[in-house]
N, C-alpha and C positions, 0 to 999 in steps of 0.2 A: 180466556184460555183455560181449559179445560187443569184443574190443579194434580188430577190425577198422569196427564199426558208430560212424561220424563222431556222429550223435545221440544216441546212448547213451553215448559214450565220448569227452569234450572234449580227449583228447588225440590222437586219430584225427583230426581236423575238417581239419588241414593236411595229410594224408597219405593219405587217404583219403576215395572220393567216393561220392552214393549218387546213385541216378535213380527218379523215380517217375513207375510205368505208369499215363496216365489213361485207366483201361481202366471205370470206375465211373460212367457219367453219372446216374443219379437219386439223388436223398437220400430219405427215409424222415420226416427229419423237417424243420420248415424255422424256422431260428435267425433272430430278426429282428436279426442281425449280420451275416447273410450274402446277398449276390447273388450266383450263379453264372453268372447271365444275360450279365456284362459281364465284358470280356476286355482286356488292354493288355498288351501284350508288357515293355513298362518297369514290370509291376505283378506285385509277387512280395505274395501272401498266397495261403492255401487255396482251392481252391473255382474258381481259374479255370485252364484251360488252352489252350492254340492250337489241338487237335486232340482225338479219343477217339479209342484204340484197339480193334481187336479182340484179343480172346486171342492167337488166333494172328501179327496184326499187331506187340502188343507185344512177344512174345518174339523178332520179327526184327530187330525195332528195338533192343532190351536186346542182340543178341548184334553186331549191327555199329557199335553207340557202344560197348561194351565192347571189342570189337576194335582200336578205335582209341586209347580210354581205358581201360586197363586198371586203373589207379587205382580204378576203379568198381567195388567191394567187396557193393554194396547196393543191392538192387529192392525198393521198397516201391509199395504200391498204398495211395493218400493222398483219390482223387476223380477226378473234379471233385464227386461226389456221396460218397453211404456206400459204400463196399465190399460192406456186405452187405442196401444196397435193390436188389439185382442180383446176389445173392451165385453165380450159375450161371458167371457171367463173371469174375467175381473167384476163384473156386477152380478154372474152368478154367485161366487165367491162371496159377496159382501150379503145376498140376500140369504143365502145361507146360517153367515153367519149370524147376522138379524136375527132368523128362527130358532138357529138353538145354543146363541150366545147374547142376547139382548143384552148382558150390561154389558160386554166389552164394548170399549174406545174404538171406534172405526175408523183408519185414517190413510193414503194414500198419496202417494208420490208421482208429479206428470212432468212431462217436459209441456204440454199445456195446449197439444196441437190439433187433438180430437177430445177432449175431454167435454166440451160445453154440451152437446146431445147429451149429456148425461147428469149433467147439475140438476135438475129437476128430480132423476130419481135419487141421484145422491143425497139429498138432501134429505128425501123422504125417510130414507134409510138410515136415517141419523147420523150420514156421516160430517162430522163437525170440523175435523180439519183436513187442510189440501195442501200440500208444498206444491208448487213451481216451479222449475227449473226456468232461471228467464238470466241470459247471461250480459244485458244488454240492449238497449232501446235505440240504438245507430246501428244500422245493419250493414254499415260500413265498416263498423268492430265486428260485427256478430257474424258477418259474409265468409270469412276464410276458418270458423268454427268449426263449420258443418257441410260435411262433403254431398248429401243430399238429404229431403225430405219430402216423404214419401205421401202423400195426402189424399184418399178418394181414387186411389191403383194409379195414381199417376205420381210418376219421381220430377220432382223441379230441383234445378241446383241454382246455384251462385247467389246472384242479388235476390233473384224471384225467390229461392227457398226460402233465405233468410228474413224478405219481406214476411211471406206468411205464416212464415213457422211466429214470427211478433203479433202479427194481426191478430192470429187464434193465441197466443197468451196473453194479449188485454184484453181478447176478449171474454176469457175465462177467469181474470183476475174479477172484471166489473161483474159477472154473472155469477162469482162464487158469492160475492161480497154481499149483492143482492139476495142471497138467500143464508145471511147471517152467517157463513164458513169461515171458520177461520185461517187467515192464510199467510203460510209462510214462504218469503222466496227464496229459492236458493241460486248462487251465484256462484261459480267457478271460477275464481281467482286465478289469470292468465297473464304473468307478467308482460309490459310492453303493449300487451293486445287489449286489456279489458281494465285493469285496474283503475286506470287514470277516470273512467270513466264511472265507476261507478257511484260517486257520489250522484249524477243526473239521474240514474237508474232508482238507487232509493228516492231520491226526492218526487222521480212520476211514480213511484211503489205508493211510497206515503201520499198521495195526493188521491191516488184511486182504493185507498182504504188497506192497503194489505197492514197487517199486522206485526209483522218481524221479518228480520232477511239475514240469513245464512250466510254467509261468506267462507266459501268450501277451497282449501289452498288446489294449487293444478296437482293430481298428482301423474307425474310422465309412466304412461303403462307403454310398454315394448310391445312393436310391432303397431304402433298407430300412427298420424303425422306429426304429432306434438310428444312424438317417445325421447326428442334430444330435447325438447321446451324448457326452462331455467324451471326450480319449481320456488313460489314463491318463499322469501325469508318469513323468520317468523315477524319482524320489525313491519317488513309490507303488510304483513296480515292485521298487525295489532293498527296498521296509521289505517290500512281500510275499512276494518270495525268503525274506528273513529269517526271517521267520515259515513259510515253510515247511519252512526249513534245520532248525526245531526237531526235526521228525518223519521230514522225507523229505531226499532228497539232491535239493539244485533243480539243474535244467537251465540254465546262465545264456549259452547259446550257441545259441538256435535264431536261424536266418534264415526262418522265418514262409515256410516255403514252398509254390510255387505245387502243383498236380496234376501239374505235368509239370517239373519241378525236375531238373536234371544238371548233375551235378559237383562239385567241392567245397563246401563248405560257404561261400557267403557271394561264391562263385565261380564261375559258374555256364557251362557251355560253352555257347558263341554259336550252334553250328552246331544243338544238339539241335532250336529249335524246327522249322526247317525240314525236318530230318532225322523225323522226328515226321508232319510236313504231306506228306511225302512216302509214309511207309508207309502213313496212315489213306488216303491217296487209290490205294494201291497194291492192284489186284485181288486176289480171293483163289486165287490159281493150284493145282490140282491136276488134275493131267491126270488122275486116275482119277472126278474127279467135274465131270461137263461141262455138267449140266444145274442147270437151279430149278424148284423145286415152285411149285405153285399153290392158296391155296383160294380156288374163285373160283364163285360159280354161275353163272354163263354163259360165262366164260372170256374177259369183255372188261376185267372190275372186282376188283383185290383185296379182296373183300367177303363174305368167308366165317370164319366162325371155326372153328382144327381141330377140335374136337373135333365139329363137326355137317358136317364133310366127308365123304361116303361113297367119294367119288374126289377125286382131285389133277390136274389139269392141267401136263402137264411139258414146257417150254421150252426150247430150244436156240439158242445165238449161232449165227448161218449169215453167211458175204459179202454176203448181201444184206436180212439184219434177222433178228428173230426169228424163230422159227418153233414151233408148238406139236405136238410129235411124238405125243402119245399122251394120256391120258388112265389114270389107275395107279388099280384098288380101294386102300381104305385097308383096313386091320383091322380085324375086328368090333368092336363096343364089348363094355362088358360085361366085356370081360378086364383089366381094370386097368391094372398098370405094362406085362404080356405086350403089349397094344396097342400101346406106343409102342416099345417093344425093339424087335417087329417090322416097325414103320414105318420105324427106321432103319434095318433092311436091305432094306427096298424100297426108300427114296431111298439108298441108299451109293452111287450114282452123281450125288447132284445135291450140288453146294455149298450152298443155300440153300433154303429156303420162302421163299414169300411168304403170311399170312395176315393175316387182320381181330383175329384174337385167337385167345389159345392160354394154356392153364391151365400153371399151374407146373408140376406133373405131369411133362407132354409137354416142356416147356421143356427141363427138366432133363436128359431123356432124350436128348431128340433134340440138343441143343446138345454134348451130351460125347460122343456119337459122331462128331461134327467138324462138324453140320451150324447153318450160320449163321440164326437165322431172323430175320425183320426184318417188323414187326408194323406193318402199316400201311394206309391207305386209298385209293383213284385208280386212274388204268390201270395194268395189268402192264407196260406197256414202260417205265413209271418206276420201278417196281421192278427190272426187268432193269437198265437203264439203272445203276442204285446199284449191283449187282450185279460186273456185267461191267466196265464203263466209271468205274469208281468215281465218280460222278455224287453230288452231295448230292441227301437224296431228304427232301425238306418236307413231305410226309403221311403223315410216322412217327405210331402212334399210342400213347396215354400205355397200359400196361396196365390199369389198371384199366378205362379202358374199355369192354373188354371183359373183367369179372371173369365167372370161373364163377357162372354162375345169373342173369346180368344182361342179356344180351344174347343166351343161347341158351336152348334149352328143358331146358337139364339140370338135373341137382339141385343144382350148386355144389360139386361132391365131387370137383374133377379132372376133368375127362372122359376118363373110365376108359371 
């Protein structure tokens, strides 16, 4: 374990600080322990933060609270959601940071469900540690946890969620391990429901190599199913450590922390959240890309989805409002990934799209060429508006809604 990492390393915790990019807003799966929805500045647990970043947002933000706190050793990407029900943003983020932060600590947080497609660049990318979230290896405990899990556009509940939401976290414990990661689990402490059980839980932890496990008390958040839940004593806490000291090495030092978390451990610097509320509202400036895309059929309504765009509508900030300069062919269909590679060098001058919906595919493609897309419904000058004027823009829409096959006439294959 890395000596510099405060959470892996309880001798670090006073000497060394970490900060986590809320660069993750969706979850994948939804824990009925958890609200994300409510936010309190005096409320340090997971899952909430002041602000979400962009990629490019958070690594501005990580290199000027580093600048000023250099103590700051460790960028982990923790939420407000999963890491990887958005994973385009979360390993843009990280490769970023790579570029123009090489010695920081890279280190992120999963509940463990889509994360494996990604261990291979993870790893590349030096990221050295992974937490977990695994509450349970009976999914006959773990079954009444989680109201659903969302995997590949399709939602499972009950025994089946709970099966696979397990299946993809050993599978991602053996695949992290296999590429030397260090891995931490973490466990939600659920009186009644999970404690009894989790010595089994460390003992298959420790057999398939993880390295330390968490034991995180419940805490009851209002408005979820477990908001009347006992929360455990501290006596349960200290005989569960116990019981997990048998097999694993327990963590007995976490501070339960927020998505957007800086500085020491248990310490946290005042100025981050503001600093944070500042970049999310901070345009995204590149003078080589001055415009935004459009799919729009009439060019008054973002109400087109990419992949059934045969042209783009492309917009410019002018002195005196918008103004729509042209109208751009897209690429034929038909060609696959070749379509969207060459999309991005038709828009390499605009910062953004604006669409109704757009398949992972293109996501992918077009996001890691630098281009921002923001997926949503209403007039274009509310989209410009979020844009330019960093404006909050309230008819974001959820992706699935517009899944391939759902809302256009394609086959559901990408819109290749």
């Amino acid at each position: 374990m890395n000596e510099k990492h405060p959470c892996f390393n309880k001798e670090a915790k006073g000497k060394y600080g970490r900060v986590h990019l809320p660069v993750a807003p969706k979850c994948n799966i939804q824990c009925n322990y958890c609200n994300r929805d409510h936010d309190c500045v005096n409320e340090s647990r997971p899952g909430v933060t002041s602000s979400v970043l962009s990629p490019a947002q958070a690594v501005d933000y990580l290199k000027a609270l580093t600048s000023k706190h250099p103590q700051i050793t460790v960028a982990g990407i923790a939420g407000p959601g999963d890491p990887f029900a958005t994973p385009e943003l979360t390993m843009e983020t990280l490769r970023l940071m790579k570029q123009e932060l090489p010695e920081m600590i890279a280190c992120l947080s999963s509940n463990g469900l889509n994360i494996s497609p990604y261990i291979d660049e993870l790893a590349e990318l030096g990221v050295g540690h992974v937490t977990i979230t695994i509450n349970g290896i009976d999914t006959e405990i773990t079954e009444p946890v989680y109201s659903w899990v969302r995997h590949e556009k399709r939602i499972f509940r009950g025994k089946q969620a709970a099966e696979l939401l397990l299946e993809k976290q050993l599978e991602a414990v053996r695949l992290l391990k296999e590429k030397g990661i260090t891995v931490k689990i973490n466990t939600i402490v659920m009186p009644g429901m999970n404690d009894f059980h989790i010595p089994e839980l460390s003992k298959r932890m420790a057999e398939m190599g993880a390295d330390t496990q968490n034991a995180i008390p419940l805490y009851p958040v209002k408005d979820t199913p477990f908001e009347d839940m006992e929360e455990p004593s501290k006596e349960l806490m200290r005989d569960v450590r116990k019981m997990i000291g048998m097999y694993l090495k327990p963590m007995t030092h976490c501070a339960r922390c927020r998505a957007d978390a800086a500085g020491l451990l248990g310490k946290d610097i005042a100025e981050a959240t503001q600093m944070i509320r500042d970049f999310a509202m901070k345009p995204k400036e590149d003078k080589n890309r001055k415009y935004v895309a459009v799919a729009s059929h009439e060019g008054m309504l973002v109400n087109q989805h990419l992949g059934e765009a045969s042209s783009l509508y492309i917009f410019s900030e002018t002195p005196s409002g918008y103004r729509m300069i042209e109208q751009r062919v897209t690429p034929n269909r038909g060609t696959g990934i070749q379509r969207w590679t060459d999309l991005a060098d038709t828009l390499s001058d605009c910062r953004a799209i604006l669409v109704g919906g757009v398949g992972s595919s293109p996501y992918k493609y077009l996001s890691k060429s630098g281009l921002e897309i923001i997926e949503m419904s209403g007039l274009i000058d509310e989209g410009l508006d979020s844009v330019y004027k960093g404006k909050e823009l309230k008819c974001v829409k959820k992706r699935d809604a517009f899944s391939c096959g759902s809302e256009c006439a394609g086959t559901g294959t990408g819109c290749g």
